[in-house]
MIMIMAR-32466 format. One record per residue (C-alpha): residue number from 1; residue in one letter; x, y, z. Coordinates in nm, 3 decimals. Layout:
BEGIN
@resi:NUM&resn:a&X:X&Y:Y&Z:Z
...
This chain:
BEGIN
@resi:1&resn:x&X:5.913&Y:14.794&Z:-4.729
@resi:2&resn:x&X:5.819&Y:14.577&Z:-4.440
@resi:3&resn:x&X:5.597&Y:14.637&Z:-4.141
@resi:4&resn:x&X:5.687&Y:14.410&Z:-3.859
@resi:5&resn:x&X:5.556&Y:14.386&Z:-3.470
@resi:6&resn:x&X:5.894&Y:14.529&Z:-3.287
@resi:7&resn:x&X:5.791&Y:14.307&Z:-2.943
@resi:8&resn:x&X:5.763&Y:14.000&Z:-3.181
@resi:9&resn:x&X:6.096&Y:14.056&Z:-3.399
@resi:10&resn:x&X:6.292&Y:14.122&Z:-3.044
@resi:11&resn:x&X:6.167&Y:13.771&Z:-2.935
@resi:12&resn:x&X:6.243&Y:13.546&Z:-3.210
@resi:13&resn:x&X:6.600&Y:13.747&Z:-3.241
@resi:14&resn:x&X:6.624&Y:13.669&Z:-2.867
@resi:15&resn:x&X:6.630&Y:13.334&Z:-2.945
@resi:16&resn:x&X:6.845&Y:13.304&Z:-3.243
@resi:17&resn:x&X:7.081&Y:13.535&Z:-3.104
@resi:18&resn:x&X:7.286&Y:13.289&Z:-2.855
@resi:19&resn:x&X:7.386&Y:13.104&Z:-3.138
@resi:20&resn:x&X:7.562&Y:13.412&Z:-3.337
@resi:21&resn:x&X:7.937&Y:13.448&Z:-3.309
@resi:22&resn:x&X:8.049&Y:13.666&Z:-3.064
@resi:23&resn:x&X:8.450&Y:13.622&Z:-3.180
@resi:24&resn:x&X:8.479&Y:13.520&Z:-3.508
@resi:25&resn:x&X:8.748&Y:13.538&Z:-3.802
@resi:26&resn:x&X:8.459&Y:13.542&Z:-4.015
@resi:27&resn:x&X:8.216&Y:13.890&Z:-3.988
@resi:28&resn:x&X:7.925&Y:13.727&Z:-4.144
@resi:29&resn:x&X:7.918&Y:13.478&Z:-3.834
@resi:30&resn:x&X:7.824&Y:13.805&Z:-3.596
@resi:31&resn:x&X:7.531&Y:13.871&Z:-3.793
@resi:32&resn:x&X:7.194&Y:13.709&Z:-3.820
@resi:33&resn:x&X:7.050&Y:13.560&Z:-4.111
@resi:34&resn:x&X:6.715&Y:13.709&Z:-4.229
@resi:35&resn:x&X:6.537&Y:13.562&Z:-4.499
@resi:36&resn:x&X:6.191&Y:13.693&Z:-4.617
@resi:37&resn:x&X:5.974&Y:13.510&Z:-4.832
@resi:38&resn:x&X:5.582&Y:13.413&Z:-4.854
@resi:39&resn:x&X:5.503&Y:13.631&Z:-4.538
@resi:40&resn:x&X:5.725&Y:13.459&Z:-4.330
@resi:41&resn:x&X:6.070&Y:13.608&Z:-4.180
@resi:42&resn:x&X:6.330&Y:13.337&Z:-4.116
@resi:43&resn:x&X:6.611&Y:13.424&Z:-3.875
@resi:44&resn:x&X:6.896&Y:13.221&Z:-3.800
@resi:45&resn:x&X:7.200&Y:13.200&Z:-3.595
@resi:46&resn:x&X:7.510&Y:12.982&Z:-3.664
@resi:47&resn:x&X:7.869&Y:12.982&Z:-3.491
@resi:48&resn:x&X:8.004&Y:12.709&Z:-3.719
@resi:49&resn:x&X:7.889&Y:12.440&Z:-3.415
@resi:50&resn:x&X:7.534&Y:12.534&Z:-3.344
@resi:51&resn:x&X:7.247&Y:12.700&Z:-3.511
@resi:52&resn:x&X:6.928&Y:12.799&Z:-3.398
@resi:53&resn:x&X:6.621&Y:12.899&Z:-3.598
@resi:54&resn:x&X:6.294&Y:13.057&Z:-3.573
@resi:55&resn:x&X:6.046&Y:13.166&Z:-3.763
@resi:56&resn:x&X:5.830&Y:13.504&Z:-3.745
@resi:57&resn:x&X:5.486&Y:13.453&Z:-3.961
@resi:58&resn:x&X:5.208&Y:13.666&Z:-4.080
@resi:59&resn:x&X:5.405&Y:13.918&Z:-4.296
@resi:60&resn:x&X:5.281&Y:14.131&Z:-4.559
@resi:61&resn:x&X:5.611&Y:14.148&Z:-4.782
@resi:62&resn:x&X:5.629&Y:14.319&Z:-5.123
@resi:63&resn:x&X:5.863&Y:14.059&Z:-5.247
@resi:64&resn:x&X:6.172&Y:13.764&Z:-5.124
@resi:65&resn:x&X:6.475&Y:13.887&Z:-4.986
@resi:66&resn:x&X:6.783&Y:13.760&Z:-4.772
@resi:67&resn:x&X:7.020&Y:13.965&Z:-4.602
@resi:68&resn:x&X:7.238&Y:13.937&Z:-4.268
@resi:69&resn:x&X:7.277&Y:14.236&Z:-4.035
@resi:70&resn:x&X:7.456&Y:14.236&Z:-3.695
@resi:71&resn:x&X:7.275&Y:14.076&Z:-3.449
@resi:72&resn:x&X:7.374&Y:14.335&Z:-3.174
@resi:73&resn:x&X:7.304&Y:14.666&Z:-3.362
@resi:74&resn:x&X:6.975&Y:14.501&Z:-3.493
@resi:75&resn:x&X:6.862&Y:14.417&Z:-3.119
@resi:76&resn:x&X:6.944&Y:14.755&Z:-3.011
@resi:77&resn:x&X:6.788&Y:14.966&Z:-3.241
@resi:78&resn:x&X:6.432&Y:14.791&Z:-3.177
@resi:79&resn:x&X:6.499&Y:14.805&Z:-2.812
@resi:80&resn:x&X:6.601&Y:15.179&Z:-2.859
@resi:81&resn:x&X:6.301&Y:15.301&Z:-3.037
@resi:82&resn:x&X:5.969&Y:15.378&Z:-2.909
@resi:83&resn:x&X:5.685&Y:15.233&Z:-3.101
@resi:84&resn:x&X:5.552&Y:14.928&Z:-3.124
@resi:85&resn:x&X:5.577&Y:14.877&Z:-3.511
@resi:86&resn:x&X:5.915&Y:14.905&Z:-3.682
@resi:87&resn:x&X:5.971&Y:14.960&Z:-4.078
@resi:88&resn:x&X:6.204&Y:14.752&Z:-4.285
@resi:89&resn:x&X:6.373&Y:14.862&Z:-4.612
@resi:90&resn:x&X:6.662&Y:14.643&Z:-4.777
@resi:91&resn:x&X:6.778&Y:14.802&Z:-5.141
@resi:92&resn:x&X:7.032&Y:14.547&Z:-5.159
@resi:93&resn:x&X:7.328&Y:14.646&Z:-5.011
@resi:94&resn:x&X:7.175&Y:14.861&Z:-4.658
@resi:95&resn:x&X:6.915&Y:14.784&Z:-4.417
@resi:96&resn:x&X:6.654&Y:15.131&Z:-4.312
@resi:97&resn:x&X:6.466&Y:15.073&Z:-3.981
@resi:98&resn:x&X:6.227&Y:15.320&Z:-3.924
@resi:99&resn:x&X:5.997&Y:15.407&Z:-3.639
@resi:100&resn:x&X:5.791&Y:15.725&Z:-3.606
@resi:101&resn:x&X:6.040&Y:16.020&Z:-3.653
@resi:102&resn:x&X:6.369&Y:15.777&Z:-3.648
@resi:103&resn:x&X:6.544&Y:15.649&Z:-3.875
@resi:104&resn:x&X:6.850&Y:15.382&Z:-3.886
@resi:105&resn:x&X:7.109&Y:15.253&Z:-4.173
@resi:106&resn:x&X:7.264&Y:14.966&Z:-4.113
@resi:107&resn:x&X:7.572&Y:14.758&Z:-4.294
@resi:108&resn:x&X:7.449&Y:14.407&Z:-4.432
@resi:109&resn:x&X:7.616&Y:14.128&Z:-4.575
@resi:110&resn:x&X:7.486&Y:13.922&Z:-4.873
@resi:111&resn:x&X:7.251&Y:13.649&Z:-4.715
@resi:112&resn:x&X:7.365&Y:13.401&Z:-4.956
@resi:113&resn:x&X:7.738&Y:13.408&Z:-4.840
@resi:114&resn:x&X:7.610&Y:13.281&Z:-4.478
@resi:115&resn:x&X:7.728&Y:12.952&Z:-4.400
@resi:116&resn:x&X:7.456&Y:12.748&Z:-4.264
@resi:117&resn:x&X:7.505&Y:12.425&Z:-4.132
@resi:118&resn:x&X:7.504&Y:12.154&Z:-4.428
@resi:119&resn:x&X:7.209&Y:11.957&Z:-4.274
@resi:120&resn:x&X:7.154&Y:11.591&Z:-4.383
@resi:121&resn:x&X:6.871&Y:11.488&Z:-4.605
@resi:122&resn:x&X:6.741&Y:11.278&Z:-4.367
@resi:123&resn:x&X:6.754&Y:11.299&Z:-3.960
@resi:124&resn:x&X:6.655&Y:10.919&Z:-3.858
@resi:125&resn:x&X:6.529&Y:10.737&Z:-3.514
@resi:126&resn:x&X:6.304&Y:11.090&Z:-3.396
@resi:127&resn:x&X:6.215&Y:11.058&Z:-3.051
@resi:128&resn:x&X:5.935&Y:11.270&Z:-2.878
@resi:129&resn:x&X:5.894&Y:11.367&Z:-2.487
@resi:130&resn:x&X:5.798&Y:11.665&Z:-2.320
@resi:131&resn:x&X:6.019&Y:12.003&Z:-2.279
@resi:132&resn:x&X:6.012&Y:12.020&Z:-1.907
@resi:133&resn:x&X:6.146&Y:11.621&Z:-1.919
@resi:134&resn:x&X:6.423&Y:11.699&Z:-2.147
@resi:135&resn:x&X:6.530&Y:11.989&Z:-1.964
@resi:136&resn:x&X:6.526&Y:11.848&Z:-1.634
@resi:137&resn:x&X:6.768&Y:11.523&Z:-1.761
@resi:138&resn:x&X:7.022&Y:11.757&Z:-1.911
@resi:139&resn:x&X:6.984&Y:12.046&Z:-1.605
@resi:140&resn:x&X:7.098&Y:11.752&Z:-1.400
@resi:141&resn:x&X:7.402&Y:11.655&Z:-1.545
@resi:142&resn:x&X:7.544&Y:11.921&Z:-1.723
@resi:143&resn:x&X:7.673&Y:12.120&Z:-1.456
@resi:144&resn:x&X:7.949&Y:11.841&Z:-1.436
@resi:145&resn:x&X:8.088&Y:11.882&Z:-1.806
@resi:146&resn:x&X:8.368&Y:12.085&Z:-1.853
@resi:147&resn:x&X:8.369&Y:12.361&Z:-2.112
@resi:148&resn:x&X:8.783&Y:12.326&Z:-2.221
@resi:149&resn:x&X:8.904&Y:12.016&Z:-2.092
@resi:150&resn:x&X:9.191&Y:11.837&Z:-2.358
@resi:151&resn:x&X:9.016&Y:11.518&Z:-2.306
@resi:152&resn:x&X:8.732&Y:11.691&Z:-2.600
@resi:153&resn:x&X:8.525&Y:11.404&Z:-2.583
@resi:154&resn:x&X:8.432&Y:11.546&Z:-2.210
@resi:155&resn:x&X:8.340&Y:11.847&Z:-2.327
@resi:156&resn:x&X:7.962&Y:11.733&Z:-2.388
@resi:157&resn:x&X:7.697&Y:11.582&Z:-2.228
@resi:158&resn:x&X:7.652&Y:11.167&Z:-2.316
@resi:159&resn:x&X:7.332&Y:11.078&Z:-2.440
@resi:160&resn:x&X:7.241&Y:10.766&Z:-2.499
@resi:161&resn:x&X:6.868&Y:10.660&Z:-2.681
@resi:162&resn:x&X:6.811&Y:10.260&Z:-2.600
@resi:163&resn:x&X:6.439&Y:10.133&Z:-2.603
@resi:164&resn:x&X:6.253&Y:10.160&Z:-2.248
@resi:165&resn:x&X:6.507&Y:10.460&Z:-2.149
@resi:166&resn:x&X:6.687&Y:10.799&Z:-2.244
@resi:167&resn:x&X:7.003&Y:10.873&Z:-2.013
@resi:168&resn:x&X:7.215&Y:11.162&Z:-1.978
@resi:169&resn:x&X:7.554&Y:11.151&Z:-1.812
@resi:170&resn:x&X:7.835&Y:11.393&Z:-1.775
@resi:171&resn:x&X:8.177&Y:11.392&Z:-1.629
@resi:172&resn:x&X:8.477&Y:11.587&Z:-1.529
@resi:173&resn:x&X:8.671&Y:11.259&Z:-1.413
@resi:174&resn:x&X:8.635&Y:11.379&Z:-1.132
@resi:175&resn:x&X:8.289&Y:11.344&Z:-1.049
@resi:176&resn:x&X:7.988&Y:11.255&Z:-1.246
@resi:177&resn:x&X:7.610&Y:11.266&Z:-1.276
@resi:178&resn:x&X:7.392&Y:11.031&Z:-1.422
@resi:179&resn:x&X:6.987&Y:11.113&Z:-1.526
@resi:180&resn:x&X:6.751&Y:10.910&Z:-1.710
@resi:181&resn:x&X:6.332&Y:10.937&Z:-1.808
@resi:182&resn:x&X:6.129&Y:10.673&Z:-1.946
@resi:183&resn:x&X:6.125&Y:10.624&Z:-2.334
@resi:184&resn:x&X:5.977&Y:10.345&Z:-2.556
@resi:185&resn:x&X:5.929&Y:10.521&Z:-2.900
@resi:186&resn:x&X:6.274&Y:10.397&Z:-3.032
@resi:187&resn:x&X:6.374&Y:10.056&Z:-3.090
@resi:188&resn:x&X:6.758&Y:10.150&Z:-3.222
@resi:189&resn:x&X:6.964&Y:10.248&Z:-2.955
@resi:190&resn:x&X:7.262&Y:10.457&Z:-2.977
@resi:191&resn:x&X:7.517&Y:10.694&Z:-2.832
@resi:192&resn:x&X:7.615&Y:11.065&Z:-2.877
@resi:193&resn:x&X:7.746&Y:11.340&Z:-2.722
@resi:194&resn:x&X:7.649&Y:11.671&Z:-2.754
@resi:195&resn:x&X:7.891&Y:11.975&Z:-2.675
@resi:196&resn:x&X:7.826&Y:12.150&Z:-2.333
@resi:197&resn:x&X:7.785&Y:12.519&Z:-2.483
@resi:198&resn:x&X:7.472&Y:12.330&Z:-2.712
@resi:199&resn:x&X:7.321&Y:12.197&Z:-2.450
@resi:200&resn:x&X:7.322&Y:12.506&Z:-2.252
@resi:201&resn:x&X:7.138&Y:12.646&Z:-2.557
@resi:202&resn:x&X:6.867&Y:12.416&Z:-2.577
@resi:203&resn:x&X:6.779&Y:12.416&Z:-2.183
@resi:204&resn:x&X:6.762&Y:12.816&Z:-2.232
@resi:205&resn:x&X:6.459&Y:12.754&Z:-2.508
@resi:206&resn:x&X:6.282&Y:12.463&Z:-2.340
@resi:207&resn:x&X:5.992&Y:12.563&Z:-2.096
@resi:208&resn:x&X:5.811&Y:12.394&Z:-1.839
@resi:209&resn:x&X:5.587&Y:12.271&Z:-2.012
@resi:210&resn:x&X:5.455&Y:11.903&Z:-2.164
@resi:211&resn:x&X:5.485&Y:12.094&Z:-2.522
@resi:212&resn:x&X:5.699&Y:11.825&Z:-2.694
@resi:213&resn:x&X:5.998&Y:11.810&Z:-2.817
@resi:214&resn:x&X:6.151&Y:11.613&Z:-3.075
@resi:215&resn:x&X:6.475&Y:11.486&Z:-3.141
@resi:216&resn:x&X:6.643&Y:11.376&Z:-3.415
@resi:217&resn:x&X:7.013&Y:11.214&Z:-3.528
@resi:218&resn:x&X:7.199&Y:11.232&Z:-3.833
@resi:219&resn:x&X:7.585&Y:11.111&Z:-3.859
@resi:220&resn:x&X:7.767&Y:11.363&Z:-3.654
@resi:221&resn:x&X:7.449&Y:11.602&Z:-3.580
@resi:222&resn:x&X:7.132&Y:11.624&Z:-3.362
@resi:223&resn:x&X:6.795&Y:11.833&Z:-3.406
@resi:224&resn:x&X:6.608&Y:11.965&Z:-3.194
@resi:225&resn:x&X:6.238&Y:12.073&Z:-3.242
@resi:226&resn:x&X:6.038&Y:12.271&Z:-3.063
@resi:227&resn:x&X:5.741&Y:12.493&Z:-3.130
@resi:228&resn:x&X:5.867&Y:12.731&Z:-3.414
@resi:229&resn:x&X:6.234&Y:12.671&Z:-3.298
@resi:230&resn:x&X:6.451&Y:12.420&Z:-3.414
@resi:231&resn:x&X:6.800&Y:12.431&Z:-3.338
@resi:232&resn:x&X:7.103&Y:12.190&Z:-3.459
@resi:233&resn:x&X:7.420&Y:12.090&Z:-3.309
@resi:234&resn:x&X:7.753&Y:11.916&Z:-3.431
@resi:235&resn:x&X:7.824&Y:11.604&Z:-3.244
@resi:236&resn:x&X:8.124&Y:11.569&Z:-2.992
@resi:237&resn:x&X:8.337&Y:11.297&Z:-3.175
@resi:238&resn:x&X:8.493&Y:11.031&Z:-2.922
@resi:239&resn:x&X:8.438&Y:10.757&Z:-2.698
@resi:240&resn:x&X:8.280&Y:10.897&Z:-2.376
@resi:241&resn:x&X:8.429&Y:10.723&Z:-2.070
@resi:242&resn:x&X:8.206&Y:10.389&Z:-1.933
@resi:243&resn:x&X:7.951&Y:10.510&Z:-1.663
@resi:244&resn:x&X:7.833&Y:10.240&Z:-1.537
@resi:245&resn:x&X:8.134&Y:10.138&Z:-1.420
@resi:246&resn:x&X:8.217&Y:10.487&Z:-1.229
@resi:247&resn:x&X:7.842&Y:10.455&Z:-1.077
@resi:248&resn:x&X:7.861&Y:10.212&Z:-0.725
@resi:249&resn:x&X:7.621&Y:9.965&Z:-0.684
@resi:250&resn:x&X:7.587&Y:9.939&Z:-0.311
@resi:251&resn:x&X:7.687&Y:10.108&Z:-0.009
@resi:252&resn:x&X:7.700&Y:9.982&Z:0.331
@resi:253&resn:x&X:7.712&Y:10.332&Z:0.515
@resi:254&resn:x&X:7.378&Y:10.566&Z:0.416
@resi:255&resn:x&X:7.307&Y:10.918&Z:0.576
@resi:256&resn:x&X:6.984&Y:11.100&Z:0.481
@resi:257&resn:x&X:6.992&Y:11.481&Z:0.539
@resi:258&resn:x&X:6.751&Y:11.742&Z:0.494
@resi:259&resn:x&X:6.843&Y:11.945&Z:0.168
@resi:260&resn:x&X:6.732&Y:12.267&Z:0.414
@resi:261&resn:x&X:6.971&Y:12.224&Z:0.648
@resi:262&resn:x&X:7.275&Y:12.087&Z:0.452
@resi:263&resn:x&X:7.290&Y:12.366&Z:0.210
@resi:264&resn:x&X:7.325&Y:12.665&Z:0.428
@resi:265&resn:x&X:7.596&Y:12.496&Z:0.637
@resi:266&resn:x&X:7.773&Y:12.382&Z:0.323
@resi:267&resn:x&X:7.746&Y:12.713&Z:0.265
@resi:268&resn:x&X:7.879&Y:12.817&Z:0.556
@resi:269&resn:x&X:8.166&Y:12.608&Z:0.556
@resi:270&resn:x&X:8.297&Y:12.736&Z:0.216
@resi:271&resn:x&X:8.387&Y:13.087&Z:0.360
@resi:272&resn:x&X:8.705&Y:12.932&Z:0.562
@resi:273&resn:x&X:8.796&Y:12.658&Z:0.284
@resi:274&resn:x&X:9.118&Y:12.700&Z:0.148
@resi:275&resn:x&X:9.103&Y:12.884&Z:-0.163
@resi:276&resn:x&X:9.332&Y:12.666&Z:-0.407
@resi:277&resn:x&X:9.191&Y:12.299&Z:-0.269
@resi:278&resn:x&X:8.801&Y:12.374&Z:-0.155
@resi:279&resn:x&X:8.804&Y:12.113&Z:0.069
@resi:280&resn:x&X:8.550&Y:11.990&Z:0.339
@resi:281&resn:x&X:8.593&Y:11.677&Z:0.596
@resi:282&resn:x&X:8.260&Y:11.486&Z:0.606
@resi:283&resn:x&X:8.251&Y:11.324&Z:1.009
@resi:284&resn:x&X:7.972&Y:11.070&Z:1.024
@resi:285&resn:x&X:7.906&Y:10.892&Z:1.333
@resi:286&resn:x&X:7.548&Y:10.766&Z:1.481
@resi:287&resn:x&X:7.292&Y:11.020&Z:1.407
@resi:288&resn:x&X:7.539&Y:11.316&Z:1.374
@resi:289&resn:x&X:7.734&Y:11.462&Z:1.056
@resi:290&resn:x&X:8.033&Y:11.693&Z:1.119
@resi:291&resn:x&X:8.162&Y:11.978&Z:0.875
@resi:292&resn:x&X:8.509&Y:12.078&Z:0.951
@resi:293&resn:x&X:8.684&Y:12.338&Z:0.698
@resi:294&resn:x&X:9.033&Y:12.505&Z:0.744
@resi:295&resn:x&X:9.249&Y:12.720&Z:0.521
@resi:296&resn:x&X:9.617&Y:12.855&Z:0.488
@resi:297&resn:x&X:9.555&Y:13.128&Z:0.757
@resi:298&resn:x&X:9.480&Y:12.875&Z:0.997
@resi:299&resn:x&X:9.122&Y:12.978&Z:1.014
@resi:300&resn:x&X:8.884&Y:12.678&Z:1.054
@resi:301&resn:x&X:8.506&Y:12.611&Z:1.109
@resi:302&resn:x&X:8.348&Y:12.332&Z:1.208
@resi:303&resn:x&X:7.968&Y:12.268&Z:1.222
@resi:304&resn:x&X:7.741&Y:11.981&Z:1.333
@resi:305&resn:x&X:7.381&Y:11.883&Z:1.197
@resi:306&resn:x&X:7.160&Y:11.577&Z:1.343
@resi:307&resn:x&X:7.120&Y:11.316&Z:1.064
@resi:308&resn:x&X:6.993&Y:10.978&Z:0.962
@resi:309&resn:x&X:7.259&Y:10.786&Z:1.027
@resi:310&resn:x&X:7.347&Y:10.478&Z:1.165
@resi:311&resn:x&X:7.650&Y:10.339&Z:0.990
@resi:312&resn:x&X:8.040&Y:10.302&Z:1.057
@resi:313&resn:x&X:8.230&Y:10.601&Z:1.216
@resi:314&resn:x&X:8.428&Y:10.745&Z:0.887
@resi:315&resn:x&X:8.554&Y:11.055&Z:0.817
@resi:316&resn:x&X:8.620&Y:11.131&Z:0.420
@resi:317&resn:x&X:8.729&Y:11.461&Z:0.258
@resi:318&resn:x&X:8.571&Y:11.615&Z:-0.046
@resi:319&resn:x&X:8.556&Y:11.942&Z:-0.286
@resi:320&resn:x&X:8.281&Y:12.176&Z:-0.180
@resi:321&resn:x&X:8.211&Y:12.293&Z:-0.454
@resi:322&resn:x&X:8.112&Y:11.933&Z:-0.577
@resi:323&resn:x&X:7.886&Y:11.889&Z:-0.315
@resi:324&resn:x&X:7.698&Y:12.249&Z:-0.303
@resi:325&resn:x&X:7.662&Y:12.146&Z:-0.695
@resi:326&resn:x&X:7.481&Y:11.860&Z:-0.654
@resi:327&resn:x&X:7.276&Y:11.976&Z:-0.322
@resi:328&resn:x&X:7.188&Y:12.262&Z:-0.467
@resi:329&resn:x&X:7.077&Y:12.078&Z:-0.837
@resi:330&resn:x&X:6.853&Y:11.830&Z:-0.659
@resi:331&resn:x&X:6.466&Y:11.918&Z:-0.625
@resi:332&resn:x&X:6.414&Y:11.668&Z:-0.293
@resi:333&resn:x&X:6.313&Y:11.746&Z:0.039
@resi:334&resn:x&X:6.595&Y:11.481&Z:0.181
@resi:335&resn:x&X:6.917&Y:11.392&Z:0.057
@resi:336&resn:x&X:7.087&Y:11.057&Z:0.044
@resi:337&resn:x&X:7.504&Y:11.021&Z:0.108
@resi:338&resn:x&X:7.592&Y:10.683&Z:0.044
@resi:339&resn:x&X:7.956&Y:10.543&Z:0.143
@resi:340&resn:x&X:8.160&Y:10.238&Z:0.144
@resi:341&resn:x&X:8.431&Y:10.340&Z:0.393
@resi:342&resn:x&X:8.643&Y:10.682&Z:0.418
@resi:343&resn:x&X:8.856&Y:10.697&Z:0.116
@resi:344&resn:x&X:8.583&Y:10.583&Z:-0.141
@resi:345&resn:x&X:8.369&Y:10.810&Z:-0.375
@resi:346&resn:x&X:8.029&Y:10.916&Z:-0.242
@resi:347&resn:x&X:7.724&Y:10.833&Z:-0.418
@resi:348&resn:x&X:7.475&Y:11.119&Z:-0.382
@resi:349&resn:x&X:7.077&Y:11.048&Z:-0.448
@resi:350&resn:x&X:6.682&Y:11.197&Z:-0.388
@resi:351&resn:x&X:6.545&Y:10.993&Z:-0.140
@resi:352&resn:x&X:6.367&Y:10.709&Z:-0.262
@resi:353&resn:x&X:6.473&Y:10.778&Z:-0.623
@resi:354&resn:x&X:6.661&Y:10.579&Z:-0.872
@resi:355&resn:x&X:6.651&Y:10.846&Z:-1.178
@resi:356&resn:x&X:6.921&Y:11.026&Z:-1.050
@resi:357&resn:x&X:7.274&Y:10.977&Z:-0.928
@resi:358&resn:x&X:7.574&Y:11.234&Z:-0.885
@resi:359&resn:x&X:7.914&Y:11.031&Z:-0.762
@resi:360&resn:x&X:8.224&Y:11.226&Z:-0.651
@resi:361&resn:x&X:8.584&Y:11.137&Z:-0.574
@resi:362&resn:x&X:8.688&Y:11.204&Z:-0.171
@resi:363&resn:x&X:9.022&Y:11.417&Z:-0.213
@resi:364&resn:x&X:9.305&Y:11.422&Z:0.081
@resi:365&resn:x&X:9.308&Y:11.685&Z:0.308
């Protein structure tokens, strides 16, 4: 029998839980792993590509055990009873929860049968930086990486570790963002890519915080560490497309906009685009930017906002949704639209920044 703190077994599951299967052809993949020993309570999830664990101490336990138990039932029986300290009874074959008059049997499955990820002896080249750093490079580009394209090595975010810098890029091929932070702790640089559903995981568990984080590699894995979570991802196999050949390195025609007033009329424009195409016309001429939308109704808009501008008269199209992306991603008071001509790609930037950079393709309308 084990006495555990329901608020504190609910929280831990929380965070394991996003890595359990919720479609598998193998039932022990729904369930979470629970592994008592020493007064601690290891739980782990695993969906044969990531798995997340954490660690619930302070346990009086009459003696080791491992079991797994669906994840779902488990989290909704402790959300279900009232009281704030729930019972645990494995005989071998059943889990008992119990909490003041009620009482719940639940199915397990033998905790040696659950198929952990095989990690490495060894994870080499660990870097260190703070959660709200790492979570604000992959937040930026991540949004741009598919989650099915047949081009798999798309499906991911790049990282790549190379002394003074770590950068973060991700691509459709159709448009692309690029991050990077300052980094000096490794002298071996290298390349991976992690797959978009893992790094949507571990920008869920970091926090805004300098608490750091620490990341390791291992030939076709990464770890991450954080507090009393550490989670660990299969690689992305493939050669990720060259970046710095998609990013421009000058533009002739800049427009600075205030992220305030572009959003809600980019906004605005998307209620007339035409559904299949998303298009919006970009107008620039001397201090002015016009935003002209139509559709297959023959309903238009067309809006005006006073800019920073004083390049060549052009007129480009674009996907909306690419640009309310990015707008809406950026933390900046202004915005920066850079240009070579009309039918060239658009560099998007914060003002007076050089961390980030978003570029997408114009499309014909």
């Amino acid at each position: 029998m084990l006495t555990v703190n329901r608020e504190a077994l609910l929280t831990k599951l929380s965070i394991v839980s996003n890595a359990v299967a919720r479609r598998s052809t193998l039932p022990i993949l729904s369930n979470v792993y629970l592994g008592i020993s020493d007064g601690r309570m290891k739980l782990i999830g695993h969906n044969m590509e990531t798995q997340i664990e954490s660690t619930l101490e302070g346990l009086k336990s009459e003696e080791d055990t491992e079991f797994t138990v669906s994840c779902k039932k488990f989290i909704d029986v402790l959300k279900a009873i009232d009281s704030d300290e729930a019972k645990l009874d494995f005989d071998g074959k059943k889990l008992v929860v119990k909490a003041g008059k009620s009482k719940f049997t639940l199915q397990t499955l033998p905790g040696v049968d659950f198929p952990k990820i095989k990690t490495p002896d060894e994870f080499s080249s660990t870097l260190k930086l703070s959660q709200r750093e790492l979570k604000r490079i992959l937040s930026n580009v991540n949004f741009c990486a598919p989650a099915s394209d047949t081009r798999y090595y798309l499906n991911g975010v790049l990282l790549v570790v190379e002394k003074g810098f770590l950068r973060a890029v991700g691509t459709d091929g159709h448009r692309l963002a690029y991050c990077h932070t300052a980094q000096t702790q490794i002298e071996k640089g290298m390349e991976v890519i992690l797959p978009k559903d893992a790094v949507g995981e571990i920008i869920r568990l970091l926090a805004d915080s300098e608490d750091e984080v620490a990341i390791s590699f291992a030939q076709a894995q990464c770890r991450f560490e954080l507090n009393d979570v550490v989670m660990i991802s299969k690689l992305v196999e493939g050669k990720f497309p060259d970046y710095k050949r998609v990013i421009p390195a000058t533009h002739s025609n800049v427009m600075l906009v205030h992220k305030a007033e572009i959003l809600p009329a980019l906004q605005r424009a998307a209620l007339l685009t035409n559904d299949k195409y998303r298009g919006v016309r970009l107008e620039l001429s001397t201090g002015n930017l016009a935003l002209r939308t139509d559709n297959m109704e023959q309903e238009n808009s067309s809006e005006d906002l006073e800019v920073e501008y004083s390049g060549d008269v052009l007129s480009s199209g674009f996907n909306i949704v690419y640009l309310l992306d990015v707008v809406q991603t950026l933390k900046c008071e202004r915005i920066q639209f850079a240009f070579s001509d009309g039918q060239s790609s658009v560099l998007v930037t914060a003002e007076g920044a050089s961390d980030f950079k978003y570029v997408t393709m114009p499309m014909r309308i």
